[in-house]
N, C-alpha and C positions, 0 to 999 in steps of 0.2 A: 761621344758618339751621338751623332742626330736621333735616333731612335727611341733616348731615353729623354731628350729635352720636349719630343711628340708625343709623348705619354708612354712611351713603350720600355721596354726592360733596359737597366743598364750592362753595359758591358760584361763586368763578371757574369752576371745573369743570364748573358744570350751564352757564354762560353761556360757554363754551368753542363749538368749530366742530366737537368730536368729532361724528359719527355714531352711535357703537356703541350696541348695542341698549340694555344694561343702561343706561348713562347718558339715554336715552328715553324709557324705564321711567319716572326717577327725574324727568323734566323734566314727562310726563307728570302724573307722582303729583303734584308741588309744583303744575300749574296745579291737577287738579281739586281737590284741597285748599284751595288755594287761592281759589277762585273759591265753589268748593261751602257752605264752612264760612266763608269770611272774607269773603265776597262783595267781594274785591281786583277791580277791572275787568282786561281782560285787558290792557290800554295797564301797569298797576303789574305788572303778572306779567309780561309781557315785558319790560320793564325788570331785573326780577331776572331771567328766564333770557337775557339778551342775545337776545332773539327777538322780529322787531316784533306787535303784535295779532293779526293775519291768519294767523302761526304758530301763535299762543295756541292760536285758535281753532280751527284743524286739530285741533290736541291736544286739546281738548277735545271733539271730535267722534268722536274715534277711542277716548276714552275710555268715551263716553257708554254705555250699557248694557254694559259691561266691568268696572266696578269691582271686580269681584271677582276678577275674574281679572290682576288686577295685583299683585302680592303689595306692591310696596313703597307702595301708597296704604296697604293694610293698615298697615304699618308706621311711617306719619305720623300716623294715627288713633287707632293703639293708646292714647298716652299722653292722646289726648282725651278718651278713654271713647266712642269716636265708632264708629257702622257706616258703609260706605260706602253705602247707601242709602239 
């Protein structure tokens, strides 16, 4: 997974039961990346963060006119050549 070779949590880790914010951030960034650029349904994204659809989708909602203000989507995009809007 991209997110852990950027410095961020590996896989087990984003699909873990942690709370903590930074790791949210990070579950965060991977859906809308996810979704936004790979057009993954949210059923394949929750599967990679241990999170059913209905989770996804929260996340994704709370992301939705923020992207910029999440530094670590910045940080999945970078190597895309990708803005977040």
């Amino acid at each position: 997974m991209r997110a852990a070779s950027l410095g961020g949590p590996d896989r087990e880790t984003l699909a873990g039961d942690s709370r903590q914010a930074d790791l949210n951030h990070w579950r965060q960034a991977v859906a809308y990346v996810g979704r936004r650029f790979y057009r993954f349904s949210v059923l394949e994204i929750g599967r990679v963060l241990g999170r059913d659809p209905t989770s996804v989708s929260h996340m994704l909602r709370r992301v939705h006119n923020k992207e910029e203000m999440i530094p670590e989507i910045a940080r999945l995009l970078a190597p895309l050549g990708a803005a977040a809007t």
